[in-house]
N, C-alpha and C positions, 0 to 999 in steps of 0.2 A: 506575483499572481495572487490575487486575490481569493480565497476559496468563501462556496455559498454556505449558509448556515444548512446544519443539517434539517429536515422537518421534522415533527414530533408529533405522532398521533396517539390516541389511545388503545388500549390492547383493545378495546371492543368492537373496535372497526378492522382488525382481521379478519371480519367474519365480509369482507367484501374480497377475496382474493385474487380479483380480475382486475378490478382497479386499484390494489396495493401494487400486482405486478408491474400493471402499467407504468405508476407512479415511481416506482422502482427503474425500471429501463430509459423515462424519459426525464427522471431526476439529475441523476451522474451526482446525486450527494447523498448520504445516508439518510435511513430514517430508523429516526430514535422511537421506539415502543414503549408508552407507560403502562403501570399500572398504580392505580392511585396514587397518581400523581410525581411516582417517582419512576426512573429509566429503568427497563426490565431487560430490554433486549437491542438489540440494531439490524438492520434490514438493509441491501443492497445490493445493486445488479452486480452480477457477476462479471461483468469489464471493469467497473468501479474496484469491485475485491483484487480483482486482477493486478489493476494497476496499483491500487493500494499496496498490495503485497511486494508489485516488483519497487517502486519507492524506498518502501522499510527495506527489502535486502540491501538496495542500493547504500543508500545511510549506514546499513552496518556497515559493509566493506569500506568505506571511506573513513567511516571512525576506528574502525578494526583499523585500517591502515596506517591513520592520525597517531593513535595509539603505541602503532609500531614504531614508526617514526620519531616518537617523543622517549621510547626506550632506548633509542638510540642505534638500532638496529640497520647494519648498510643500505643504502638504496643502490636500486637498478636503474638505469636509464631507458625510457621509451625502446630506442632500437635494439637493444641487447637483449631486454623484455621479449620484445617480436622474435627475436634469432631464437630464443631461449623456444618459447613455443613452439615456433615453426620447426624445429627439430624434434622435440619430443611429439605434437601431431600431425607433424607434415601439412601442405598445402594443399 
């Protein structure tokens, strides 16, 4: 998947906050805030943060898990997994 670059505007065009939000909802990619010239802050609809966020948890569990796996530590098998929960919070 390809991702779009993020947009980059100036801190002085905050002062438009009907078409930042806009720009924000019908983005689906950040926007990066300067201030002379250099990044200040970042900007983005909250389904964007959302999904951002659920991403990075993902990735960690997987590397958390990588991790575990490379210590050497037993694995579980899928359906044992399932029994294991389904016991402890029922269906």
């Amino acid at each position: 998947m390809i991702q779009s670059l993020p947009k980059v505007i100036p801190i002085n065009e905050l002062k438009n906050t009907a078409q930042i939000s806009q720009t924000c909802k019908e983005s689906q990619v950040p926007i990066v805030v300067t201030k002379n010239g250099y990044g200040e802050m970042v900007m983005m609809s909250i389904d964007l943060y959302e999904r951002t966020m659920a991403e990075a948890q993902a990735a960690a569990l997987v590397n958390e898990a990588l991790d575990r796996i490379g210590a050497g530590e037993p694995l579980t098998d899928g359906f044992t997994f399932l029994d294991e929960m389904d016991l402890k919070y029922g269906t």
